[in-house]
PDBQT receptor file of N, H, CA, C and O in Angstrom, charges set to zero:
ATOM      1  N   UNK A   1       0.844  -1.186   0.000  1.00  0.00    +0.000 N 
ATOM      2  CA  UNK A   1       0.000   0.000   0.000  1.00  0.00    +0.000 C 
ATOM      3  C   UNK A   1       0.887   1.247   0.000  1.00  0.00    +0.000 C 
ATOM      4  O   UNK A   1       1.933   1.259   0.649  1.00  0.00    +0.000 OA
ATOM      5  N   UNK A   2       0.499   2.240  -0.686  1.00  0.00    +0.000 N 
ATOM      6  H   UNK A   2      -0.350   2.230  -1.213  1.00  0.00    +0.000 HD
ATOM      7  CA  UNK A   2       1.203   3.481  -1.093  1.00  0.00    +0.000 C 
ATOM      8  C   UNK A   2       0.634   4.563  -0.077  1.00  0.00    +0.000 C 
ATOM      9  O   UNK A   2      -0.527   4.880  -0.340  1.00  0.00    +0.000 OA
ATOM     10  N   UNK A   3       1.163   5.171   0.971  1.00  0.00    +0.000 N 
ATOM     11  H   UNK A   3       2.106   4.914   1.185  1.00  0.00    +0.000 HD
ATOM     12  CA  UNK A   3       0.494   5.907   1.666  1.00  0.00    +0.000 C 
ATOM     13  C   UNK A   3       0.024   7.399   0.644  1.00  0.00    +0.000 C 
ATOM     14  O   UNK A   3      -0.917   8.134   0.942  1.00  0.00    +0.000 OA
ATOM     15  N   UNK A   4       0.761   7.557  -0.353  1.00  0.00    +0.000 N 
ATOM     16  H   UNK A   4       1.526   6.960  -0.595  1.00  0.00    +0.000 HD
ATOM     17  CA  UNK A   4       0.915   8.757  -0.588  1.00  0.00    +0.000 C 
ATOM     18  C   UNK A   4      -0.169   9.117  -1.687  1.00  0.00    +0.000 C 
ATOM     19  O   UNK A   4      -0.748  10.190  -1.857  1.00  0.00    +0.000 OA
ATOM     20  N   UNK A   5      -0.290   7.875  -2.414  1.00  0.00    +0.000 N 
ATOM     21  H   UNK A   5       0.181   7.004  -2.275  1.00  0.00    +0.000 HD
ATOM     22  CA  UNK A   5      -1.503   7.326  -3.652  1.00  0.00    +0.000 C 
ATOM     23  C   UNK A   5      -2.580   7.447  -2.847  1.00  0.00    +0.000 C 
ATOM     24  O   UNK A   5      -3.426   8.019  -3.534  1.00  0.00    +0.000 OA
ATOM     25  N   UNK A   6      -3.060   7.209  -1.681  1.00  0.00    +0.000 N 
ATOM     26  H   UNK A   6      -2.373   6.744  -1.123  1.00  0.00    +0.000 HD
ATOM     27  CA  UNK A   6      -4.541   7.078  -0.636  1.00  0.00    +0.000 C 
ATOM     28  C   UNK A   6      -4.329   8.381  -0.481  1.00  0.00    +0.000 C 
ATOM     29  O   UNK A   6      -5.263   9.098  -0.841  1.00  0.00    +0.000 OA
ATOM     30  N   UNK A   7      -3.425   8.881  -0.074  1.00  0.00    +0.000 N 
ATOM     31  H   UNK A   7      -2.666   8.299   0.218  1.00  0.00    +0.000 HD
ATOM     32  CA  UNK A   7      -3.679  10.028   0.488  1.00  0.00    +0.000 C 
ATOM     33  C   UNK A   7      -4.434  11.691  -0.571  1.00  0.00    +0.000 C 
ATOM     34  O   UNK A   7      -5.325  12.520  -0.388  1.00  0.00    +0.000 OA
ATOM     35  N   UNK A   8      -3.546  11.437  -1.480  1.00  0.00    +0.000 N 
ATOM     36  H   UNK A   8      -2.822  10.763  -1.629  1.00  0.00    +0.000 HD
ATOM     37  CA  UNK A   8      -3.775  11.959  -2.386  1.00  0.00    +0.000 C 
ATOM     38  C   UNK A   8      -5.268  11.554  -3.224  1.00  0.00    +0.000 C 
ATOM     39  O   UNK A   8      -6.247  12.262  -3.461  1.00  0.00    +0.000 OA
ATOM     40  N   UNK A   9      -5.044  10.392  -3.490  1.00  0.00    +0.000 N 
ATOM     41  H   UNK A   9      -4.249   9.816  -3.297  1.00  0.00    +0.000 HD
ATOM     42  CA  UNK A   9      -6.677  10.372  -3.682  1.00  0.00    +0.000 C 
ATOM     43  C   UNK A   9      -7.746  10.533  -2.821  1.00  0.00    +0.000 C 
ATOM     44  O   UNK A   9      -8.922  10.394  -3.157  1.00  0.00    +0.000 OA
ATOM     45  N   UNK A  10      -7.291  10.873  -1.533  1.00  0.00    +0.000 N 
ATOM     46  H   UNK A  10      -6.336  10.986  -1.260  1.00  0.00    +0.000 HD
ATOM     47  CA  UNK A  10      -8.765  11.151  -0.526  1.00  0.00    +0.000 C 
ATOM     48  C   UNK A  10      -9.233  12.782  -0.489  1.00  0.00    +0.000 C 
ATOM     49  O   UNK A  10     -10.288  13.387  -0.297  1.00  0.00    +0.000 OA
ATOM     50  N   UNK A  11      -7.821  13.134  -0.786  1.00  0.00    +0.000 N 
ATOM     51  H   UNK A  11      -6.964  12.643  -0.941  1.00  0.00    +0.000 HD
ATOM     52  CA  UNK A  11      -7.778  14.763  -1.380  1.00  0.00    +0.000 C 
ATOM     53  C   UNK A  11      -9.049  14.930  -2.435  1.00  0.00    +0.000 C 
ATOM     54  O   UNK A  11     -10.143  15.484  -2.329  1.00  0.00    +0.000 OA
ATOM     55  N   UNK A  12      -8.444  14.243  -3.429  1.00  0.00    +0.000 N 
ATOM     56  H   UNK A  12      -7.555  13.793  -3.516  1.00  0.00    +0.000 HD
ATOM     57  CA  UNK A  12      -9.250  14.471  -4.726  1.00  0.00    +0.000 C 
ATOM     58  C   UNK A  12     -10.410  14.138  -4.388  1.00  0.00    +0.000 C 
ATOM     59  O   UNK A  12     -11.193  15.083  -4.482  1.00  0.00    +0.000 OA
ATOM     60  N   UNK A  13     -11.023  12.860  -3.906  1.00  0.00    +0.000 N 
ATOM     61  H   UNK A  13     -10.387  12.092  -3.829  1.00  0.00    +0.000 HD
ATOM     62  CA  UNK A  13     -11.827  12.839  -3.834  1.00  0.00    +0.000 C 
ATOM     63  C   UNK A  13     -12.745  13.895  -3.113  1.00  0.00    +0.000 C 
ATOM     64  O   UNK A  13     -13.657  14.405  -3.765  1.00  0.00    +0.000 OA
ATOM     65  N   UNK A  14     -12.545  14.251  -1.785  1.00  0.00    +0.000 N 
ATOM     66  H   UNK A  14     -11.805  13.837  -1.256  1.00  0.00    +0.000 HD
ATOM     67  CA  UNK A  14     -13.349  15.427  -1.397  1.00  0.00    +0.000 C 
ATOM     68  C   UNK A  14     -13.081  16.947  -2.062  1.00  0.00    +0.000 C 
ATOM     69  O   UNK A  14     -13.843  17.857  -1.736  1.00  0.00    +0.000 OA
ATOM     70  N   UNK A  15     -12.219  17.147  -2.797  1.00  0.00    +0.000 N 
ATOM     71  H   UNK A  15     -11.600  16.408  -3.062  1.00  0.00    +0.000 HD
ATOM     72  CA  UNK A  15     -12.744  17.705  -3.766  1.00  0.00    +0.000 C 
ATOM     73  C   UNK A  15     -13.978  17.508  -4.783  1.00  0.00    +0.000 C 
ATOM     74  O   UNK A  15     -14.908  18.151  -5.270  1.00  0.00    +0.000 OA
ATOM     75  N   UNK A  16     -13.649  16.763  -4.794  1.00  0.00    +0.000 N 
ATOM     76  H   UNK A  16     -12.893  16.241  -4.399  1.00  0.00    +0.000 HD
ATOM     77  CA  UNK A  16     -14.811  15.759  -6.303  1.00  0.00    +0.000 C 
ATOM     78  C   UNK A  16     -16.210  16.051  -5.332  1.00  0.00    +0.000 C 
ATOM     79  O   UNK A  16     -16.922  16.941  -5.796  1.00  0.00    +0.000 OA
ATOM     80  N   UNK A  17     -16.609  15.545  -4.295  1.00  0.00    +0.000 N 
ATOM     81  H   UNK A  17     -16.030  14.822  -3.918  1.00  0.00    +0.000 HD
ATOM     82  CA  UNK A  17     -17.453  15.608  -3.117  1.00  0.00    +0.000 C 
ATOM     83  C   UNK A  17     -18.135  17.189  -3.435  1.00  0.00    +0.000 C 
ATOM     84  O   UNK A  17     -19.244  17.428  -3.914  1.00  0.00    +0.000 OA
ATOM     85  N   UNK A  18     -17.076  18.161  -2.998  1.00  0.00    +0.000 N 
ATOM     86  H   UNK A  18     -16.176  17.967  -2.609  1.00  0.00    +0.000 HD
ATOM     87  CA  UNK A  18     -17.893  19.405  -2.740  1.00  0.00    +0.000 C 
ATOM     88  C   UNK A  18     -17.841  20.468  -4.057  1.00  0.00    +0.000 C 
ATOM     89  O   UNK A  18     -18.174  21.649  -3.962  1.00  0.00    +0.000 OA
ATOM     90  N   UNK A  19     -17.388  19.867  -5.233  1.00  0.00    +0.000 N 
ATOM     91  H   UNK A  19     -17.117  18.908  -5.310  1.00  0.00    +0.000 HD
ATOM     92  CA  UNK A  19     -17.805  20.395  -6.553  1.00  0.00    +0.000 C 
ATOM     93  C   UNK A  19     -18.994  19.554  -7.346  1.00  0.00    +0.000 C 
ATOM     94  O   UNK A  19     -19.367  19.858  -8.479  1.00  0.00    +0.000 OA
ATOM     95  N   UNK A  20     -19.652  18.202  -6.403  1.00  0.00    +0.000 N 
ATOM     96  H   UNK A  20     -19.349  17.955  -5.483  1.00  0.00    +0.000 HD
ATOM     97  CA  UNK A  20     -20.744  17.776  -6.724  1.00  0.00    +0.000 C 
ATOM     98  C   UNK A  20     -21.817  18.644  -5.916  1.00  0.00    +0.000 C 
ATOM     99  O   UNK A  20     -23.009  18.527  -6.199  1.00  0.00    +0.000 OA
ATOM    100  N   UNK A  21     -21.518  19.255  -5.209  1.00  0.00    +0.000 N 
ATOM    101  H   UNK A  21     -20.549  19.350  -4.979  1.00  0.00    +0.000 HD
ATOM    102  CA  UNK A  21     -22.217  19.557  -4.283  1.00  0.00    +0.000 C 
ATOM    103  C   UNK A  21     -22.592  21.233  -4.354  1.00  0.00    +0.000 C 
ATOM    104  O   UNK A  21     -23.627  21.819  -4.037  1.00  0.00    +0.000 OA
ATOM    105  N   UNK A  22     -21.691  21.588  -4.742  1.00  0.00    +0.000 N 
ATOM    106  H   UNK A  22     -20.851  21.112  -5.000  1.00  0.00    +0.000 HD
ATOM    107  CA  UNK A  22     -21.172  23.418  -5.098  1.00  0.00    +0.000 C 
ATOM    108  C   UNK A  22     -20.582  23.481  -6.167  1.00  0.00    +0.000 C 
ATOM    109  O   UNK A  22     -19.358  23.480  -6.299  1.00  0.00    +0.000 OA
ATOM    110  N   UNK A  23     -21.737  23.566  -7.396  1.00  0.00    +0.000 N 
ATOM    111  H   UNK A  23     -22.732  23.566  -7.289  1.00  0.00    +0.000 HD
ATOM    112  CA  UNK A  23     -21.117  23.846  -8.286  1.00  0.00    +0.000 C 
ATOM    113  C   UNK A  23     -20.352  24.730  -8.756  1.00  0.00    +0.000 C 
ATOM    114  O   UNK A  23     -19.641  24.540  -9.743  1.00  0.00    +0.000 OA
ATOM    115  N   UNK A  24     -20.409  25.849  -8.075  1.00  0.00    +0.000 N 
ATOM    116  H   UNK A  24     -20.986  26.003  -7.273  1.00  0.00    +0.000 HD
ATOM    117  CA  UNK A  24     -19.672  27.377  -8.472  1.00  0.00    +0.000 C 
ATOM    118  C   UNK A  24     -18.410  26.851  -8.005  1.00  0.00    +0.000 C 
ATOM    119  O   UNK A  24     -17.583  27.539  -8.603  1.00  0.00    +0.000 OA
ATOM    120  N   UNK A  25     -17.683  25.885  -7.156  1.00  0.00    +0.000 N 
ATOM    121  H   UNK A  25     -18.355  25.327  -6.670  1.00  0.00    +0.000 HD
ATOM    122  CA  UNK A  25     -16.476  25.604  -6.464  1.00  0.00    +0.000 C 
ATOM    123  C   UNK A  25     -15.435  25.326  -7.888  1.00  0.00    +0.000 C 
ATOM    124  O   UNK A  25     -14.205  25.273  -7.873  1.00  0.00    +0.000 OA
ATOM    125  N   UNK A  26     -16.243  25.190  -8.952  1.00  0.00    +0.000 N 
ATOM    126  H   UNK A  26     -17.242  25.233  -8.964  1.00  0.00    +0.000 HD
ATOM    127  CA  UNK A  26     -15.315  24.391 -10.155  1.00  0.00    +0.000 C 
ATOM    128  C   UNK A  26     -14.556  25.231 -10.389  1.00  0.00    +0.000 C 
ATOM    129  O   UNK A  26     -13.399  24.922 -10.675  1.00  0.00    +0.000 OA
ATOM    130  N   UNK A  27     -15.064  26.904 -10.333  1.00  0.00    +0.000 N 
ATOM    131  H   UNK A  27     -16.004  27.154 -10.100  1.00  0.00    +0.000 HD
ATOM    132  CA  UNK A  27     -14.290  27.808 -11.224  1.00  0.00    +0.000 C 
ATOM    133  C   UNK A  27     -12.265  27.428 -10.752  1.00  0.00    +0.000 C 
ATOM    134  O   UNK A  27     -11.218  27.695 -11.343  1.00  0.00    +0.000 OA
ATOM    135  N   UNK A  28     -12.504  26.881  -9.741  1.00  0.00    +0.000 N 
ATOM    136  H   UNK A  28     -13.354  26.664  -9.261  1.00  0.00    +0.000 HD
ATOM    137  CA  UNK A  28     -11.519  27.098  -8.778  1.00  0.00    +0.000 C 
ATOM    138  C   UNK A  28     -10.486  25.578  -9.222  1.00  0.00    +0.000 C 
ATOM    139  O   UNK A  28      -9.292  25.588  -8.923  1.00  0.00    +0.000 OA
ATOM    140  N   UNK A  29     -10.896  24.764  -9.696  1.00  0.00    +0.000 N 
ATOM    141  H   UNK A  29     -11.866  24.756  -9.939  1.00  0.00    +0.000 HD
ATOM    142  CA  UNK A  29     -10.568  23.754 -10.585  1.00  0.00    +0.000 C 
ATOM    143  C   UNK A  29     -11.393  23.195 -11.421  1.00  0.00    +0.000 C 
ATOM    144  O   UNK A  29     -12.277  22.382 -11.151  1.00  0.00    +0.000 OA
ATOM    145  N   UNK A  30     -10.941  23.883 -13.038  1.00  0.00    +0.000 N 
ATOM    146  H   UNK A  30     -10.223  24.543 -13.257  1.00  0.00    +0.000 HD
ATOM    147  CA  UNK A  30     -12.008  23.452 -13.928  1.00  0.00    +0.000 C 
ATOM    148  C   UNK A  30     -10.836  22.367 -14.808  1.00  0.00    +0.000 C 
ATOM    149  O   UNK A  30      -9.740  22.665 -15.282  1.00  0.00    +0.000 OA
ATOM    150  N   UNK A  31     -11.466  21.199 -14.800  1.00  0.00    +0.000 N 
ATOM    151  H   UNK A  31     -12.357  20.957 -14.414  1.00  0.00    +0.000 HD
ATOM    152  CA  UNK A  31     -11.245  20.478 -16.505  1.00  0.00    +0.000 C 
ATOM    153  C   UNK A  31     -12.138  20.635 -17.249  1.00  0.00    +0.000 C 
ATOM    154  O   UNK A  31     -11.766  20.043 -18.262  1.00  0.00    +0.000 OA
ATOM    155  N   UNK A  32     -13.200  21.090 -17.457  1.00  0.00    +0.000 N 
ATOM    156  H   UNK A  32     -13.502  21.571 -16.633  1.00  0.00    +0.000 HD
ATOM    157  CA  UNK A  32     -13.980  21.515 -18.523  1.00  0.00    +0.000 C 
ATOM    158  C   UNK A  32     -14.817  23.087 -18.321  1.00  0.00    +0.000 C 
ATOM    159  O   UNK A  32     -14.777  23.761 -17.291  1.00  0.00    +0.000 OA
ATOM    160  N   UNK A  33     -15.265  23.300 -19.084  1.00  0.00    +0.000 N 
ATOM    161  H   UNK A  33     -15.297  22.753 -19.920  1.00  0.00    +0.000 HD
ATOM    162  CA  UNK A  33     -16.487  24.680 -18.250  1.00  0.00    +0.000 C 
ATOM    163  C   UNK A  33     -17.344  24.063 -18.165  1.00  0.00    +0.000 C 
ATOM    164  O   UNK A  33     -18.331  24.793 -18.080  1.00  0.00    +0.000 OA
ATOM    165  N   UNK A  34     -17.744  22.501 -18.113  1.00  0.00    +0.000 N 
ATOM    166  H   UNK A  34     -16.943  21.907 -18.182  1.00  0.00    +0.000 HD
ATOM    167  CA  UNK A  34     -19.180  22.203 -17.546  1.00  0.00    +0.000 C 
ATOM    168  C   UNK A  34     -18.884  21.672 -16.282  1.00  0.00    +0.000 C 
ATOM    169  O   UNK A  34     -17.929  20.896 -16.275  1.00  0.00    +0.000 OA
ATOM    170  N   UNK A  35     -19.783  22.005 -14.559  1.00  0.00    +0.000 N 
ATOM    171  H   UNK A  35     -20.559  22.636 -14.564  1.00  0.00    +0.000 HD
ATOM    172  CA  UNK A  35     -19.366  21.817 -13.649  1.00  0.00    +0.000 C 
ATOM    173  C   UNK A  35     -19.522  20.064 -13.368  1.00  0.00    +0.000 C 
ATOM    174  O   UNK A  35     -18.919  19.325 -12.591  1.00  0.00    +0.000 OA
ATOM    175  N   UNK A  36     -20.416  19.844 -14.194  1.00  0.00    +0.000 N 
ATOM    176  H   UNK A  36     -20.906  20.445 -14.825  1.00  0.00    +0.000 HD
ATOM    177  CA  UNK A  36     -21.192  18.182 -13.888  1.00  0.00    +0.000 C 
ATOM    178  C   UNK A  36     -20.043  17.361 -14.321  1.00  0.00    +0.000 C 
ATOM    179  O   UNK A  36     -19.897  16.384 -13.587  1.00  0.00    +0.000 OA
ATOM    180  N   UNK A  37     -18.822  17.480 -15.676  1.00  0.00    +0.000 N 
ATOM    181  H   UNK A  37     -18.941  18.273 -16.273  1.00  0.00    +0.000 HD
ATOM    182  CA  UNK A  37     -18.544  16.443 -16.164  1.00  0.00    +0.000 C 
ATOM    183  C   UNK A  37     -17.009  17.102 -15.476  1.00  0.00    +0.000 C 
ATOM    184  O   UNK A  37     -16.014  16.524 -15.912  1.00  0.00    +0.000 OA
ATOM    185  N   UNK A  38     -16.729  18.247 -14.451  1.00  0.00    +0.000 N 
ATOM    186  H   UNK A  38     -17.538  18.717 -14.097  1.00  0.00    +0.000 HD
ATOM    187  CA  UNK A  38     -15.660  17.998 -13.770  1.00  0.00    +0.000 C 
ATOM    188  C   UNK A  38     -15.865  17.586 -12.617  1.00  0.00    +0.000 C 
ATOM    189  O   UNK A  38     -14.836  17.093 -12.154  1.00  0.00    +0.000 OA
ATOM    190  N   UNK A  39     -16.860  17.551 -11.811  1.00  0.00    +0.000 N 
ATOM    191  H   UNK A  39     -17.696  17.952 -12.187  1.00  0.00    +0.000 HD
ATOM    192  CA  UNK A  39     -17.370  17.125 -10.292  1.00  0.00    +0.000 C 
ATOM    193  C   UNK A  39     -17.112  15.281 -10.434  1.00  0.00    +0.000 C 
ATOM    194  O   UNK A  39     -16.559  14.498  -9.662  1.00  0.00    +0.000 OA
ATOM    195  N   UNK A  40     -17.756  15.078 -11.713  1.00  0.00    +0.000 N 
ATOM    196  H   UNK A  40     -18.205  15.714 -12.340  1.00  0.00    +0.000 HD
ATOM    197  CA  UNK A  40     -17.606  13.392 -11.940  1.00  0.00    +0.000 C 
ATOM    198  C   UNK A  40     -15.675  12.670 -12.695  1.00  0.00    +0.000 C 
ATOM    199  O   UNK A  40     -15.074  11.596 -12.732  1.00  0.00    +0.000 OA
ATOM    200  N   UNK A  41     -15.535  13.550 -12.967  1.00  0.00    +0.000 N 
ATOM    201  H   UNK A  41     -16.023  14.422 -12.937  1.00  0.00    +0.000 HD
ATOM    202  CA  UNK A  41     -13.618  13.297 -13.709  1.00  0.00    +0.000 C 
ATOM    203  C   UNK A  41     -13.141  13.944 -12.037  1.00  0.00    +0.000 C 
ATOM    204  O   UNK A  41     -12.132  13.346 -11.662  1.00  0.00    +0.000 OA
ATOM    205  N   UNK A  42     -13.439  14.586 -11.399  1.00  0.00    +0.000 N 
ATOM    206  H   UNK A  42     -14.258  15.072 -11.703  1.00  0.00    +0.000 HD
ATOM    207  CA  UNK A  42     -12.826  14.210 -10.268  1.00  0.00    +0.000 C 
ATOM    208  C   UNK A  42     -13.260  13.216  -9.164  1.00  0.00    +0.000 C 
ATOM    209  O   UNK A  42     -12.614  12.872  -8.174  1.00  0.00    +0.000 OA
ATOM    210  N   UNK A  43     -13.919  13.011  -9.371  1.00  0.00    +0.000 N 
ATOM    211  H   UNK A  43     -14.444  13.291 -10.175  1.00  0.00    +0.000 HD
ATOM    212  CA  UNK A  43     -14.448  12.007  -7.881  1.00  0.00    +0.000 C 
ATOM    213  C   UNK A  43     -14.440  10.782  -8.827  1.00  0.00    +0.000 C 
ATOM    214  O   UNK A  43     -14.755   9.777  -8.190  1.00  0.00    +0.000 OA
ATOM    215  N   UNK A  44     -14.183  10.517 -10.151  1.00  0.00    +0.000 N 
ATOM    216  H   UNK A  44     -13.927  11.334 -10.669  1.00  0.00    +0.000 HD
ATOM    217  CA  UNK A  44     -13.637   9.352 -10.726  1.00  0.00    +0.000 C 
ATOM    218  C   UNK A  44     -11.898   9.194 -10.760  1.00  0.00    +0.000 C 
ATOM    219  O   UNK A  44     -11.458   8.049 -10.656  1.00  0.00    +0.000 OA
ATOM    220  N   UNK A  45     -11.031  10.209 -10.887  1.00  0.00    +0.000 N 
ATOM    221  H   UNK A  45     -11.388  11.139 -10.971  1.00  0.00    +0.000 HD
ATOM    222  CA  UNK A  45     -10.196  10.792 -10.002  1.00  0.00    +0.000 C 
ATOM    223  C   UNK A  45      -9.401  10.456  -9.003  1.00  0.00    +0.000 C 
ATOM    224  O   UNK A  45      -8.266   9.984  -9.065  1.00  0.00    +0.000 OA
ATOM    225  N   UNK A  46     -10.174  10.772  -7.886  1.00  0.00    +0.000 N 
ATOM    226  H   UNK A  46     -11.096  11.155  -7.835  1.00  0.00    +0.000 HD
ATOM    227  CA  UNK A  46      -9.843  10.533  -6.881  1.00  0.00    +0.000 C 
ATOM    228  C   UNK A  46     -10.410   8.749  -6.296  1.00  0.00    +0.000 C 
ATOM    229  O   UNK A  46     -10.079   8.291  -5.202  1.00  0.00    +0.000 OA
ATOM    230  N   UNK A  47     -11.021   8.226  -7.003  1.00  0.00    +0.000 N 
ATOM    231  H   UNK A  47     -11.291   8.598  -7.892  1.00  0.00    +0.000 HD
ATOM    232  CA  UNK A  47     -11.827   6.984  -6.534  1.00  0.00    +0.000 C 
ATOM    233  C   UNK A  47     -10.162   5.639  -7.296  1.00  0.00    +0.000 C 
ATOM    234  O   UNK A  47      -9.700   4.560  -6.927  1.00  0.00    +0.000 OA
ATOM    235  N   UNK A  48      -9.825   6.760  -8.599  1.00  0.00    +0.000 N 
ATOM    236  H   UNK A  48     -10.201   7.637  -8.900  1.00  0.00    +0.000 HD
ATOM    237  CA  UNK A  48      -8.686   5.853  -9.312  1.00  0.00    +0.000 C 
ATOM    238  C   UNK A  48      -7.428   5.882  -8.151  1.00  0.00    +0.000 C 
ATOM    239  O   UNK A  48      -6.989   4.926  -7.512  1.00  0.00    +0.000 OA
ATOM    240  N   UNK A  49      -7.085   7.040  -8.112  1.00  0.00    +0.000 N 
ATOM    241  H   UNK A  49      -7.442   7.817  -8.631  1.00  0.00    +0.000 HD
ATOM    242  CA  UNK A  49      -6.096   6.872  -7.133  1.00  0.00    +0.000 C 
ATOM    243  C   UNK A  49      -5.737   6.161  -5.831  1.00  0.00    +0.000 C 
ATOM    244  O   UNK A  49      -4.639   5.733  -5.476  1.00  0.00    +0.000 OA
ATOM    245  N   UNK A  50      -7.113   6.128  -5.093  1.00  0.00    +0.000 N 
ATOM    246  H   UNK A  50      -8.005   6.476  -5.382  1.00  0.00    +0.000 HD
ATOM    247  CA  UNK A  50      -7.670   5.407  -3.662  1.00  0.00    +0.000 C 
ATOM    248  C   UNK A  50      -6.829   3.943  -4.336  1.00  0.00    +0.000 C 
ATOM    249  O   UNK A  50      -5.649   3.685  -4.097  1.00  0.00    +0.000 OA
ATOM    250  N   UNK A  51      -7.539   3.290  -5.013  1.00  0.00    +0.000 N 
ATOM    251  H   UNK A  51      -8.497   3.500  -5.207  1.00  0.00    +0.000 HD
ATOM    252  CA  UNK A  51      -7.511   2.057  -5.396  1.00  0.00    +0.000 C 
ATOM    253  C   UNK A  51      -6.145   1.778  -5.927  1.00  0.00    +0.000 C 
ATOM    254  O   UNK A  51      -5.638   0.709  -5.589  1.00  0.00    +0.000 OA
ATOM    255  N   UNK A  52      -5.106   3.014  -7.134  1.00  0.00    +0.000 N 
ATOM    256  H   UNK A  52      -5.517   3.883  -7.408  1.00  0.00    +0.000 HD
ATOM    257  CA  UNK A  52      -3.638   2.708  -7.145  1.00  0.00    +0.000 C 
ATOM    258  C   UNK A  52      -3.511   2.559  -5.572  1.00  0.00    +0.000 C 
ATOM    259  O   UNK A  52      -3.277   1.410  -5.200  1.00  0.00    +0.000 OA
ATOM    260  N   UNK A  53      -3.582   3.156  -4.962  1.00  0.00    +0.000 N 
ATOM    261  H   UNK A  53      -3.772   4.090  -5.264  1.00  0.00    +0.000 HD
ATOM    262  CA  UNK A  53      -2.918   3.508  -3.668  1.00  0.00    +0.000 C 
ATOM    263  C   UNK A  53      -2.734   2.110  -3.020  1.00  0.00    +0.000 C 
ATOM    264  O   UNK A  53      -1.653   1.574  -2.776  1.00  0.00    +0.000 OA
ATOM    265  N   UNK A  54      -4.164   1.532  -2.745  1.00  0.00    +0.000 N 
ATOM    266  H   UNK A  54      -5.042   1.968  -2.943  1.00  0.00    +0.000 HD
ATOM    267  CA  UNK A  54      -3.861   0.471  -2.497  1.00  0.00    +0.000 C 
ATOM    268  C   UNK A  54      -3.430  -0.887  -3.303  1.00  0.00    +0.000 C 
ATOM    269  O   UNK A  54      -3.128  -1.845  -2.592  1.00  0.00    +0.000 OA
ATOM    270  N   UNK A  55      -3.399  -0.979  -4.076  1.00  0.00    +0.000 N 
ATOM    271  H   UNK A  55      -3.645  -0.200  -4.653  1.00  0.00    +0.000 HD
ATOM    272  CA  UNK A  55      -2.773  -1.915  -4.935  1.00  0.00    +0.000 C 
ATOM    273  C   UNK A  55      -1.514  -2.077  -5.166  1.00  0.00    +0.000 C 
ATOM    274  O   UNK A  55      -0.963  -3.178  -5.141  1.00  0.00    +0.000 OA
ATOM    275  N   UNK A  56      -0.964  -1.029  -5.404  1.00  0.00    +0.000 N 
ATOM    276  H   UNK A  56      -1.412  -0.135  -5.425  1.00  0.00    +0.000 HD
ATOM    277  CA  UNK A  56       0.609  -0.761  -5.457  1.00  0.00    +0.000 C 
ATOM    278  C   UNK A  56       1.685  -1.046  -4.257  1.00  0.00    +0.000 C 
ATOM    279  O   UNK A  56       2.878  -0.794  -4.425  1.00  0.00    +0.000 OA
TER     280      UNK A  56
């Protein structure tokens, strides 16, 4: 287990969390200008990393 891969993806993920939640939060990290398909590329994201994390 990679402490640093979990860690980092738990980041992302609550990011991903409160730009599903608040959409205006995207301006603040956008991969797209639509807030829906960056709230989901991050909390898909952060769900990839969790799982390197532990695998590795």
């Amino acid at each position: 287990m990679n402490t640093l891969y979990v860690a980092i993806g738990l980041i992302v993920l609550v990011m991903g969390i409160i730009t599903y939640y608040n959409p205006r939060a995207v301006r603040y990290i956008s991969f797209s200008r639509r807030p829906h398909v960056t709230s989901v590329m991050t909390l898909v994201l952060g769900v990839f990393m969790i799982v390197l994390g532990l695998v590795v």
